[in-house]
C-alpha positions in Angstrom: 64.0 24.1 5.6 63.4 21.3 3.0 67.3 22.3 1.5 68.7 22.4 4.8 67.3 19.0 5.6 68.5 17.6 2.2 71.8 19.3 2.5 72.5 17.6 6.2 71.9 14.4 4.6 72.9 11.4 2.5 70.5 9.1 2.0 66.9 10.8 1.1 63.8 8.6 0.9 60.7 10.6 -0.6 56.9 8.8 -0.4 53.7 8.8 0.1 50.1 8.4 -1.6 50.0 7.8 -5.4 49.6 10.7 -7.6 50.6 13.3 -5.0 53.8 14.4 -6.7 56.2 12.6 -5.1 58.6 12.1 -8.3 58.3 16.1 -9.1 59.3 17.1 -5.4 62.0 14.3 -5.1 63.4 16.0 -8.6 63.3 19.3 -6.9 64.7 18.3 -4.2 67.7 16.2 -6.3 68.1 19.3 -8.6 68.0 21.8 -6.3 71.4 20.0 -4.6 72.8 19.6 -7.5 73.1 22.8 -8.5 74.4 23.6 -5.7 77.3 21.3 -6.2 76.7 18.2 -4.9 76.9 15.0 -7.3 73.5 13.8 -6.8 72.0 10.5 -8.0 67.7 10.1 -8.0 66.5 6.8 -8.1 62.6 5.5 -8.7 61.3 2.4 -7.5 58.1 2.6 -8.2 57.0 0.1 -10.9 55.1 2.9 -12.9 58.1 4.9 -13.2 57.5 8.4 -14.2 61.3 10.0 -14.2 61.8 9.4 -17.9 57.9 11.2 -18.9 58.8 14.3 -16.5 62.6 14.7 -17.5 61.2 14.3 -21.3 64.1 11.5 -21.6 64.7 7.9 -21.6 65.5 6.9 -18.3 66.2 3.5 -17.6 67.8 0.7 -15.2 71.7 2.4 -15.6 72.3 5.9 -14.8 71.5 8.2 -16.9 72.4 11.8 -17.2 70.0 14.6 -16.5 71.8 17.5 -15.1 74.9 19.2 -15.0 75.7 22.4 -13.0 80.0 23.1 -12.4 81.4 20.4 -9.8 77.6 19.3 -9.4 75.5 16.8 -11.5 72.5 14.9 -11.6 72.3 10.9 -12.3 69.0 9.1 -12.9 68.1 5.7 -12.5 65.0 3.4 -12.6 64.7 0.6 -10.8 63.3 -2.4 -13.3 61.9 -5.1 -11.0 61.2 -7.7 -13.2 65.1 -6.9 -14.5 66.1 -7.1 -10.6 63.9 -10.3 -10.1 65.5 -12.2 -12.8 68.9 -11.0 -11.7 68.1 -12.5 -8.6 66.8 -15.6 -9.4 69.9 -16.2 -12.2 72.3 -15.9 -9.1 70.2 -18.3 -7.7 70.2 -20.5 -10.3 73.6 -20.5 -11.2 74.5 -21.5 -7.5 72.0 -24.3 -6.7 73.3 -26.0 -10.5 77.0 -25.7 -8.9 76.2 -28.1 -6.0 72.8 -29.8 -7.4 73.2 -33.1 -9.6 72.8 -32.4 -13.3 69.6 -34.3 -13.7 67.9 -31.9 -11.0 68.6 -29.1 -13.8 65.4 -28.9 -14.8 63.7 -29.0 -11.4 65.9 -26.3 -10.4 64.0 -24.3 -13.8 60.7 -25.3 -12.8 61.0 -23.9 -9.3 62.6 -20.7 -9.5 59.9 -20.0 -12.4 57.4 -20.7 -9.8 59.1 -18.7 -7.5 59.6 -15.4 -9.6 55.6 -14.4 -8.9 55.6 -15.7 -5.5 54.9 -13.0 -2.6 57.7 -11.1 -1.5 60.2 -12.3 -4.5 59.9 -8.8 -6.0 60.4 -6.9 -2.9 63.8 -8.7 -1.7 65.0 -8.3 -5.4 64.2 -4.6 -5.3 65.8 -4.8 -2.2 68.9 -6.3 -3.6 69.0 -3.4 -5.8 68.5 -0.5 -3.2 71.0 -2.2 -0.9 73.6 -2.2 -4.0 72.9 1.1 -4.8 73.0 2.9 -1.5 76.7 1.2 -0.7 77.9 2.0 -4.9 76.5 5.2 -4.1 77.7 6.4 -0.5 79.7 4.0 1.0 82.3 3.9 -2.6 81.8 7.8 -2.7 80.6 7.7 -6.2 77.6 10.2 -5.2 77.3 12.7 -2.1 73.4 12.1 -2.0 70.6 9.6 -3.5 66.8 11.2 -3.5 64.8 7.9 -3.5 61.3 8.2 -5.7 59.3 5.6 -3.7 56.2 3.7 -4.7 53.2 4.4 -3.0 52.7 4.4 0.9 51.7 0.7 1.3 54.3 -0.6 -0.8 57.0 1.8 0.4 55.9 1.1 4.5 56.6 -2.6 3.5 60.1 -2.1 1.7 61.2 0.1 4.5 60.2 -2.4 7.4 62.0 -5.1 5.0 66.2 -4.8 6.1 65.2 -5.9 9.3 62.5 -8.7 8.3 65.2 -10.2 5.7 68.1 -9.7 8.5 66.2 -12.2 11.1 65.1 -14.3 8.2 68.8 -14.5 7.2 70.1 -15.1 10.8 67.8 -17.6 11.2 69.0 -19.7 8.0 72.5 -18.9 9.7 71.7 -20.7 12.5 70.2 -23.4 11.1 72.6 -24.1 9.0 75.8 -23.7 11.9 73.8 -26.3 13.6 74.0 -28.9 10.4 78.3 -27.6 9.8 78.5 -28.9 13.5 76.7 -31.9 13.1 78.5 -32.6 10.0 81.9 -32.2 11.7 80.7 -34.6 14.3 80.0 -37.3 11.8 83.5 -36.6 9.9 85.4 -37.2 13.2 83.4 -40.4 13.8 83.9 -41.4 10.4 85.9 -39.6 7.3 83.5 -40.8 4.6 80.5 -40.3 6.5 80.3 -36.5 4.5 82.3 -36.1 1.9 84.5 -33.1 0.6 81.5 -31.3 -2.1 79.1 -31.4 0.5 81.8 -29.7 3.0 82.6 -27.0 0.2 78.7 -26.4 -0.9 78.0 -25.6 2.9 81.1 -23.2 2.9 79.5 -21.8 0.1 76.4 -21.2 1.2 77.2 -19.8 4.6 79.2 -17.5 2.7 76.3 -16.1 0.4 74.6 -16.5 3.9 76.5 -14.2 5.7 77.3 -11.5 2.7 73.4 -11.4 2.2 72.9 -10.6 6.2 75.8 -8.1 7.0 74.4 -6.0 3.6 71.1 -6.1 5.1 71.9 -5.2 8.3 74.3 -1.9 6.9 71.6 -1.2 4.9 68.9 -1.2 7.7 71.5 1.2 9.9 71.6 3.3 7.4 68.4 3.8 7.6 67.7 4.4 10.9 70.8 6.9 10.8 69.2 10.0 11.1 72.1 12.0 10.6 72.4 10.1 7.4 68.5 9.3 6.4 65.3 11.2 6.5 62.4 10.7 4.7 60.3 13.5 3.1 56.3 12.3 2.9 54.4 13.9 0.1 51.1 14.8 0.2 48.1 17.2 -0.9 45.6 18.7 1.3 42.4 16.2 0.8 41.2 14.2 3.0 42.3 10.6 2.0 46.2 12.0 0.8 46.0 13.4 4.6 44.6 10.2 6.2 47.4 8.1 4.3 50.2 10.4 5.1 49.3 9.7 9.0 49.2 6.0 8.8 52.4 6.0 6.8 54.1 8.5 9.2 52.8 6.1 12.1 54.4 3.0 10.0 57.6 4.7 9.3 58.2 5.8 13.0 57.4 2.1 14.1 59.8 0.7 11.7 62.2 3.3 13.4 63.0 5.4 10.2 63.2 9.5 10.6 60.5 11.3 9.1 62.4 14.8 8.5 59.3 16.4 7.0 55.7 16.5 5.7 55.3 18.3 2.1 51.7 19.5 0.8 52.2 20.0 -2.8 49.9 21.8 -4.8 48.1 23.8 -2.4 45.6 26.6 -3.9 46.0 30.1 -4.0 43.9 32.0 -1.6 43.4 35.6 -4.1 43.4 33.9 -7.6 39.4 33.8 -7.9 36.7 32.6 -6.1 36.2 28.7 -7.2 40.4 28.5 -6.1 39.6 30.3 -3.1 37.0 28.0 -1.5 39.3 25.4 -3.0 42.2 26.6 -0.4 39.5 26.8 2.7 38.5 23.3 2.1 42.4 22.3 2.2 42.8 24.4 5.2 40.2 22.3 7.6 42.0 19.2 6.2 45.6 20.7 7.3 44.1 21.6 10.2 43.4 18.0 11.2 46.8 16.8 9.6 48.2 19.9 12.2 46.8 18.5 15.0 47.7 14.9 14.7 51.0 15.3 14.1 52.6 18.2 16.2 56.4 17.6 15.8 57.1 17.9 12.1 57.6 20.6 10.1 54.6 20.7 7.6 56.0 22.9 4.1 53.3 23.9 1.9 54.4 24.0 -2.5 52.6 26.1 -4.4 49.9 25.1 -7.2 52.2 25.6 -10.1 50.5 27.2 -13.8 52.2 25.1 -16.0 53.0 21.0 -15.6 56.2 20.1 -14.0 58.2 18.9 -17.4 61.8 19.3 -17.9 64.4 20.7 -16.5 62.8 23.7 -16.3 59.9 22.7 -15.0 61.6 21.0 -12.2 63.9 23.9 -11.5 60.3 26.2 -11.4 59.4 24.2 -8.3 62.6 23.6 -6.7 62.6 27.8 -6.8 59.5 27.3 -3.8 61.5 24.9 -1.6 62.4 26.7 1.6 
């Protein structure tokens, strides 16, 4: 079920409460394609990145190489967001000194350091870099899938709800700024020196950067709601507060209009391996139960509790042998 849903798509985001195993069962899921053929790339952009420690590699904010299986492979990548942030704020920079007097330089410093810890300045970089990625990714053809290794719920419910937040945000500077062109034109035909030519070519400009930053937000946000192209896969174990999170994400996800093509219980207890693991398993079954019951129209997969750690490729190839 989990492969078929993979193999249908594209774009594959894969979330939910911290320390759940998301980044082993997005690896699975990644490898598990891979090998069988598809050129694959998993990204993480969770700030506590844990694809390098589980791959037993370096992997950083370039691809990086961590399978290959005949015409398939696997690419890893992940996500710096103070490296994304000051990416962003350079372009920034460099753009405001092109059409800002010289003697504002150091204003120009001054503010964009203030603004590189400001709220939201992190999440429209990472943004930035998830947009970038998905159309390197699947809209050049350089990968037939990218497994996204998300942060936990809260951040992740925020980032998903974001395309369309920045897309009326961006439309509305649009606007704003049509409205000045126009009244600029106005004052050019009443008198020719009444705006002169800089300030004519710095708006250009900046409806340009305008428009480029909407129309990739708005691809990027139909994407996602493309469920033919995008589900997402929420992880979770079978405890209470995993199971109360995974609803209010699901309910978050569905609002923000994003396909939620299954619900994953990792780690779940044998039933027959001993008496303390036993109880263990009919403690997780009343909180399935509950998760059962409030959420009647996805398909709910149950992962084994595995003997050794997830490490390695062999250790991510030891779960992706219990995806259905």
């Amino acid at each position: 079920m989990l492969r078929t849903l993979a193999a249908r798509r594209r774009l594959l985001f894969v979330g939910g409460k911290g320390g759940v195993g998301k980044t082993a069962v997005a690896s699975a899921l990644a490898l598990d394609q891979a090998r069988a053929g598809r050129r694959v790339l998993l990204v993480s952009t969770d700030p506590a990145h844990n694809l390098g420690h589980l791959w037993g590699r370096d992997v950083g904010d370039r691809r990086t190489l961590l399978g290959q299986a005949g015409p398939g492979r696997l690419a890893g990548v992940e996500i710096d967001p103070d490296r994304a942030t000051a990416e962003h704020l350079d372009a920034v920079r460099t753009t405001m000194r092109r059409y800002l007097p010289e003697h504002l330089t150091g204003e120009i410093d001054r503010h964009l350091e203030r603004a590189r810890d400001a709220p939201g300045t992190h999440e429209s970089a990472l943004l930035d870099r998830v947009a970038e990625t998905v159309e390197t990714s699947l809209a050049e053809g350089a990968d037939d899938l990218v497994v996204v290794d998300t942060a936990p719920s809260g951040h992740t419910a925020r980032l998903m709800g974001l395309p369309e937040t920045m897309s009326v945000w961006t439309e509305t500077l649009l606007r704003r700024q049509s409205r000045s062109r126009r009244f600029g034109a106005a004052l050019r035909g009443l008198d020719e020196a009444a705006e002169p030519p800089d300030r004519v070519s710095r708006d250009e400009e900046l409806h340009r950067i305008l428009t480029r930053r909407r129309d990739r937000f708005a691809r990027l946000r139909e994407t996602l709601l493309d469920e033919a192209t995008t589900a997402f896969v929420v992880v979770l174990v079978a405890e209470r507060v995993p199971v109360l999170e995974t609803l209010e994400l699901h309910a978050q996800l569905e609002r923000t209009g994003v396909h939620v093509g299954a619900l994953v219980v990792n780690r779940r207890s044998p039933a027959d391996a001993g008496g303390l693991l036993a109880e263990r398993h009919r403690a997780e079954e009343r909180h399935l139960t509950h998760l059962h019951e409030a959420v009647t129209d996805l398909p709910v997969v149950q992962l084994p509790l595995l003997a050794r750690d997830v490490l390695g490729e062999d250790g991510v190839a030891r779960l992706a042998a219990h995806l259905p």
